[in-house]
Each structure stands twice: as C-alpha cells, then as structure tokens.
VEXGU-696078 format. One record per atom (N, C-alpha, C): residue in three letters; atom name; x, y, z. Coordinates in nm, 4 decimals, decimal comma. Example, Ala and Ser with C-alpha at 12.3 -4.5 7.8 and 13.67 -1.06 7.14 Angstrom:
pt code ALA; site N; X 1,3190; Y -0,5690; Z 0,7800
pt code ALA; site CA; X 1,2300; Y -0,4500; Z 0,7800
pt code ALA; site C; X 1,3200; Y -0,3300; Z 0,7800
pt code SER; site N; X 1,2850; Y -0,2250; Z 0,7080
pt code SER; site CA; X 1,3670; Y -0,1060; Z 0,7140
pt code SER; site C; X 1,2900; Y 0,0030; Z 0,7870
***
This chain:
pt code UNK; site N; X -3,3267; Y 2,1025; Z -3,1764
pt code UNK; site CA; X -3,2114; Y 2,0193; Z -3,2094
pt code UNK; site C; X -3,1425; Y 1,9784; Z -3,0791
pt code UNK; site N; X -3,1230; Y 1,8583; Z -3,0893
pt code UNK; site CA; X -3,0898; Y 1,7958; Z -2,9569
pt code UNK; site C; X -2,8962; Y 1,8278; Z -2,9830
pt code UNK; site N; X -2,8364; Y 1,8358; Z -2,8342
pt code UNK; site CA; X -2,7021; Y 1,9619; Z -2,7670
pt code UNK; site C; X -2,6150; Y 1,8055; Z -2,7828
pt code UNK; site N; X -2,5268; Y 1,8020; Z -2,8965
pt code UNK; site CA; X -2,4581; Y 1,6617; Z -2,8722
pt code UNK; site C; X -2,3732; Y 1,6402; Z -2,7368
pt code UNK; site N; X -2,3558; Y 1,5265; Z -2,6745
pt code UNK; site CA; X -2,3224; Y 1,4902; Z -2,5658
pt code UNK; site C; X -2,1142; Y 1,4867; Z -2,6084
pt code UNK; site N; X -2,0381; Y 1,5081; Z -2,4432
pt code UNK; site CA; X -1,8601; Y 1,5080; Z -2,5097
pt code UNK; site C; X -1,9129; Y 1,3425; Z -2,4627
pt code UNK; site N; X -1,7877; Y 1,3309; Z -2,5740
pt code UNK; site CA; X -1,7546; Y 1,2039; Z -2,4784
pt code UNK; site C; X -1,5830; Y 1,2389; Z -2,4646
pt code UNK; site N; X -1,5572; Y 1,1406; Z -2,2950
pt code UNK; site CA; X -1,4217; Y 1,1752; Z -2,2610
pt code UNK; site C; X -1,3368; Y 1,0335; Z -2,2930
pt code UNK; site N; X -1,2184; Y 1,0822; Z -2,3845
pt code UNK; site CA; X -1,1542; Y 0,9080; Z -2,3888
pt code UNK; site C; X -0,9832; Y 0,9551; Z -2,3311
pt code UNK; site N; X -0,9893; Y 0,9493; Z -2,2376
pt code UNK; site CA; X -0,8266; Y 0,9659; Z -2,1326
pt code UNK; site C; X -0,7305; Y 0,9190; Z -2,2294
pt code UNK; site N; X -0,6210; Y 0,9913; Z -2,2585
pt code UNK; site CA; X -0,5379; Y 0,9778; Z -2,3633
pt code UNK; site C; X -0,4101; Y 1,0375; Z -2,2997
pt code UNK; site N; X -0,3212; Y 0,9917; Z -2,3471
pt code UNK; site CA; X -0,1524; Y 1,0568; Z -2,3014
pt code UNK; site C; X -0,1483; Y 1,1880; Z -2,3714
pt code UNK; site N; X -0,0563; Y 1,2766; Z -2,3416
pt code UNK; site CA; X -0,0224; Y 1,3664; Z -2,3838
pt code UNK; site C; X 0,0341; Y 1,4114; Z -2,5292
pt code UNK; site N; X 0,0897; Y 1,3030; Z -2,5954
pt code UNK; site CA; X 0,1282; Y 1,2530; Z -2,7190
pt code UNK; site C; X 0,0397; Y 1,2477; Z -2,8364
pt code UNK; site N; X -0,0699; Y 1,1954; Z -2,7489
pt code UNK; site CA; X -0,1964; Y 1,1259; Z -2,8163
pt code UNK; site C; X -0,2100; Y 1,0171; Z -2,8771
pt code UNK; site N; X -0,1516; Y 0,9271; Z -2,7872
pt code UNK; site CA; X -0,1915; Y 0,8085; Z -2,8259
pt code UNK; site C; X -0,2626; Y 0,7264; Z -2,7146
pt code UNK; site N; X -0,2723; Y 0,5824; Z -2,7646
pt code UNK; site CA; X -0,4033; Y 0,5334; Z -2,6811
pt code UNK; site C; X -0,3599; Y 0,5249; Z -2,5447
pt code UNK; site N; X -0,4860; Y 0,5026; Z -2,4536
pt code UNK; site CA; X -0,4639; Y 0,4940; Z -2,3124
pt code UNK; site C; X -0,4460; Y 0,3580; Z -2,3202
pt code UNK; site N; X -0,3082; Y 0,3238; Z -2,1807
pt code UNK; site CA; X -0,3049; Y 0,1954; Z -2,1572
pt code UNK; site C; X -0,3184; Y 0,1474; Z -2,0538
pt code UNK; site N; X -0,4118; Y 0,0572; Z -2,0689
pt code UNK; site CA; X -0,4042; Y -0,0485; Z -1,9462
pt code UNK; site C; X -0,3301; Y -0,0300; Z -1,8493
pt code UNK; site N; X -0,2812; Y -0,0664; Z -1,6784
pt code UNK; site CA; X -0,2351; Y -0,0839; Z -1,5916
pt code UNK; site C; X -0,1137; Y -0,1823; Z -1,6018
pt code UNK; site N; X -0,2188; Y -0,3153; Z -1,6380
pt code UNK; site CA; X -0,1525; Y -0,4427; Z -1,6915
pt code UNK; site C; X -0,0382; Y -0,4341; Z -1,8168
pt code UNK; site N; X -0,0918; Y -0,3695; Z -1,8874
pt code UNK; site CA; X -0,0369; Y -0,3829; Z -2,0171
pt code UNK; site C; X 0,1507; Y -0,2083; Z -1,9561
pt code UNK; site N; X 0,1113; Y -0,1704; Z -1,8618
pt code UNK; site CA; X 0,1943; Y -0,0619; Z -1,8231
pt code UNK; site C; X 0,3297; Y -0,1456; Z -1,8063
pt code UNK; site N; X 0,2544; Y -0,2106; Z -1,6703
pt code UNK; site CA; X 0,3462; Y -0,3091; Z -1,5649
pt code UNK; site C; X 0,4017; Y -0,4230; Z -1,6837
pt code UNK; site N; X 0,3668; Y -0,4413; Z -1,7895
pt code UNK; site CA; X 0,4347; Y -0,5380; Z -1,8996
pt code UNK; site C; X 0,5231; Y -0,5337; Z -1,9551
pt code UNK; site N; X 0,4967; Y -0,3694; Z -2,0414
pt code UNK; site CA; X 0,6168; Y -0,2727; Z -2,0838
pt code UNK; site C; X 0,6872; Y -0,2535; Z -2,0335
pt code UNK; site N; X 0,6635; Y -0,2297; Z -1,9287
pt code UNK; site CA; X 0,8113; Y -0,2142; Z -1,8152
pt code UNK; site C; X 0,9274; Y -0,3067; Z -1,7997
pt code UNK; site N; X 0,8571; Y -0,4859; Z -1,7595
pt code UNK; site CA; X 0,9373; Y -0,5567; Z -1,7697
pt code UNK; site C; X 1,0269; Y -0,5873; Z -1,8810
pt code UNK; site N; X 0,9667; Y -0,5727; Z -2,0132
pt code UNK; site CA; X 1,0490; Y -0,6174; Z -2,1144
pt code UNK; site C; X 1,0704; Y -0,5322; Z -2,2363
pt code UNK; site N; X 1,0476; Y -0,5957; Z -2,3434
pt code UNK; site CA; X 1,0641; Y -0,5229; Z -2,4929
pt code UNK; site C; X 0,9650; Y -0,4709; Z -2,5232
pt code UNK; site N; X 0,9356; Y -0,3763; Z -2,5830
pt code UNK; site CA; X 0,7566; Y -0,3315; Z -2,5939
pt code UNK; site C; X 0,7870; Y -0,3599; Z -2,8184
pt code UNK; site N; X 0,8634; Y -0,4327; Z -2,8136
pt code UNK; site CA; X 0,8577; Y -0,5125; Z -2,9886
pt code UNK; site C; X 0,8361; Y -0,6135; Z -2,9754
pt code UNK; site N; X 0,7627; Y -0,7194; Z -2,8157
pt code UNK; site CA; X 0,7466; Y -0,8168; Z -2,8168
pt code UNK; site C; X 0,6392; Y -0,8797; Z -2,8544
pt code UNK; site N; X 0,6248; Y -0,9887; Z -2,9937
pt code UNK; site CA; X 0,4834; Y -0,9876; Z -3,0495
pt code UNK; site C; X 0,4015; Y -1,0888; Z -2,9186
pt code UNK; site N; X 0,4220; Y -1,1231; Z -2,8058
pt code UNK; site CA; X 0,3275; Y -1,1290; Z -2,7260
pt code UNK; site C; X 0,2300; Y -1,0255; Z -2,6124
pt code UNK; site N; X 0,3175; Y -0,9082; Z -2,6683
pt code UNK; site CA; X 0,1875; Y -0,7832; Z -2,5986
pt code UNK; site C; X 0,0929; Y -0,7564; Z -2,7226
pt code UNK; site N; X 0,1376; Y -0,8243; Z -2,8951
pt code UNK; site CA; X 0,0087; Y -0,7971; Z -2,9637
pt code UNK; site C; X -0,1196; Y -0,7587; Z -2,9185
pt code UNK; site N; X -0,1945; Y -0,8621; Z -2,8176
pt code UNK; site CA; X -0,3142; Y -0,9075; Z -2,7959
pt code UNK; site C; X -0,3474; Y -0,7955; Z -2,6844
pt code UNK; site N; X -0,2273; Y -0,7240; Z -2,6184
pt code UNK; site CA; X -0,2620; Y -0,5960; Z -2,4956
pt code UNK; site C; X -0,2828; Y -0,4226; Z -2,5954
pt code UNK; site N; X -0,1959; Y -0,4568; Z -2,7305
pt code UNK; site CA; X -0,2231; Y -0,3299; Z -2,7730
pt code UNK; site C; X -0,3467; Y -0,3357; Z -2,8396
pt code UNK; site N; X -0,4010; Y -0,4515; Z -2,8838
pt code UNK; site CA; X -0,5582; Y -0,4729; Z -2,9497
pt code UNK; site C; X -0,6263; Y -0,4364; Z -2,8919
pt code UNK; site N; X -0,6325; Y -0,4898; Z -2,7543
pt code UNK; site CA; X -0,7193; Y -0,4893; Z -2,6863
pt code UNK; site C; X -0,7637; Y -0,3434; Z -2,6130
pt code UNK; site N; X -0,6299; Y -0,2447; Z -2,6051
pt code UNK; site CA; X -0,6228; Y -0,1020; Z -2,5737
pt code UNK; site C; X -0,7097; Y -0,0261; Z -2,6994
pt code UNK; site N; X -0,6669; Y -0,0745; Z -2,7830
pt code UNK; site CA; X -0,7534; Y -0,0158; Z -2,9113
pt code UNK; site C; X -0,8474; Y -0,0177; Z -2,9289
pt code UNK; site N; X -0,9293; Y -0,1429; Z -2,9134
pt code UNK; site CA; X -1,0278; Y -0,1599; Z -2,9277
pt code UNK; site C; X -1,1753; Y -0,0735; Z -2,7707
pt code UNK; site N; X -1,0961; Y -0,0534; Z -2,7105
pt code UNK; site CA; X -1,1797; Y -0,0531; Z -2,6006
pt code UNK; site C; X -1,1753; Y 0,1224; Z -2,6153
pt code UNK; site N; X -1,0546; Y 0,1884; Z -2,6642
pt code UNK; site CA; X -1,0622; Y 0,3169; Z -2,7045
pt code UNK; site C; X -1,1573; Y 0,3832; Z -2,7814
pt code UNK; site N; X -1,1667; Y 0,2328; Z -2,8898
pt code UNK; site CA; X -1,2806; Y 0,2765; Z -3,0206
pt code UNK; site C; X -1,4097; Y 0,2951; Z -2,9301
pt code UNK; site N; X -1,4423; Y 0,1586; Z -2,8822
pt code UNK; site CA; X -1,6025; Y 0,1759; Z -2,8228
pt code UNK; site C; X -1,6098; Y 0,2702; Z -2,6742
pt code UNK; site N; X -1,5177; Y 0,3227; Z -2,6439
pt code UNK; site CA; X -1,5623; Y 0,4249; Z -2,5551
pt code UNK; site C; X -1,6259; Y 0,5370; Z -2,6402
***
C-alpha cells in the first residue's frame, strides 16, 4: 500500500485562507467590505483548493 503524500497549504493561525501579498497591501489601504477585492478573495480560494 502506497504511504499517502502531506500536502502543505500555509494558512493563518485562525485558519483561514492564505493571502496574497497583493491582496495584503489592498486590505490595508481600504475597507476589506469592498465588493472590488471580490475577485482577490476568489482568487485566494481558489488557488488554496488546488494546492
């Protein structure tokens, strides 16, 4: 029987998703209820899933 492999997905302490750099430096500047970071928290998500 083949030894399943970890996989590592870098996560905050909280446990929620890891974010981007970009998407950090975004939050910072403004509202993080702004529906134009929609497309930065998708995109965090999504890249979480396929890791």
């Amino acid at each position: 029987m083949a030894k399943p492999s970890s996989i590592t997905i870098p996560t905050e302490s909280i446990g929620s998703i890891p974010r981007p750099v970009d998407m950090i430096e975004r939050l910072a500047k403004g509202d993080s209820e702004d529906a134009n970071l929609a497309p930065l928290y998708e995109d965090a998500i999504r890249d979480t899933i396929e890791r």
